[in-house]
C-alpha positions as CSV (number, residue, x, y, z in Angstrom):
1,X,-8.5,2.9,4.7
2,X,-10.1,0.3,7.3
3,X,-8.1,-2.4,8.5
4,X,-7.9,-5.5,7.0
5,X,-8.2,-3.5,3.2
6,X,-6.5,-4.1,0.1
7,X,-4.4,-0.9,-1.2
8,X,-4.4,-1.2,-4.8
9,X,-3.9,1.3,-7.6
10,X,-7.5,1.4,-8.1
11,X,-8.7,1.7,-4.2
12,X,-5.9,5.0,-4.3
13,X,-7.9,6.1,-7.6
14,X,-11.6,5.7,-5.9
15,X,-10.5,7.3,-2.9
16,X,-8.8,10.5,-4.7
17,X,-5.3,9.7,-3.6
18,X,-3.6,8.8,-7.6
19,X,-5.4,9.9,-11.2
20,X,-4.3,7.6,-12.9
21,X,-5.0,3.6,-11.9
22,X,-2.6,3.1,-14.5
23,X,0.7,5.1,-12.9
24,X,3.0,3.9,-11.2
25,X,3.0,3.7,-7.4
26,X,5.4,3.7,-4.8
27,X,4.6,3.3,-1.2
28,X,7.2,4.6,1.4
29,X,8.0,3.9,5.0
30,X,7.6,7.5,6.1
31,X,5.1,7.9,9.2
32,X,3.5,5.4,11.2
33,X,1.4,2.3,9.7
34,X,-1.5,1.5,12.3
35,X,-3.7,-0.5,10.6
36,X,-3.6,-4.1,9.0
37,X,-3.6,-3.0,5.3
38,X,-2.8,-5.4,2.6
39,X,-0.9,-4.2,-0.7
40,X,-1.1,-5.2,-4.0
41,X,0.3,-4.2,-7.4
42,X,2.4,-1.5,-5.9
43,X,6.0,-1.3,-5.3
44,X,7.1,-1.2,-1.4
45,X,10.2,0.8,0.2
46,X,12.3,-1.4,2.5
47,X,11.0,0.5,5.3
48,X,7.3,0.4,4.4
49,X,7.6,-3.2,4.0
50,X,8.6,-3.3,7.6
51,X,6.1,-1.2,8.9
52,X,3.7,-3.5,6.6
53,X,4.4,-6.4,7.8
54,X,4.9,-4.9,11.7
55,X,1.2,-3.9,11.8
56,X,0.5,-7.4,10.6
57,X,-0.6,-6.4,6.6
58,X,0.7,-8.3,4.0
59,X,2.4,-7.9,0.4
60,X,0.0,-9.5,-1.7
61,X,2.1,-8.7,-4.9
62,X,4.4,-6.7,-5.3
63,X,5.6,-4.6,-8.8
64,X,8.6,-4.5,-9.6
């Protein structure tokens, strides 16, 4: 992903990364988060949220 992109079910699905746009998807702080991404539709660790939000991406909406 470029900076300043949405993460989405379907941008994982277009880009190989899920199947299914459909599953469920769980994004977890483990790494490093470099870029400004913004997330949508997906459910956020803790820690992911922090390294979200540290790079200066936001949580658009967030599933519970």
């Amino acid at each position: 992903f470029k900076s300043g992109e949405t993460v989405n079910r379907e941008a994982l699905r277009q880009k190989g990364l899920v199947e299914n746009s459909k599953a469920p998807v769980k994004v977890l702080g483990k790494g490093t988060l470099a870029k400004k991404l913004d997330f949508e539709g997906l459910q956020i660790s803790a820690s992911a949220k922090g390294q979200i939000e540290k790079a200066g991406g936001k949580l658009l909406e967030e599933t519970k």
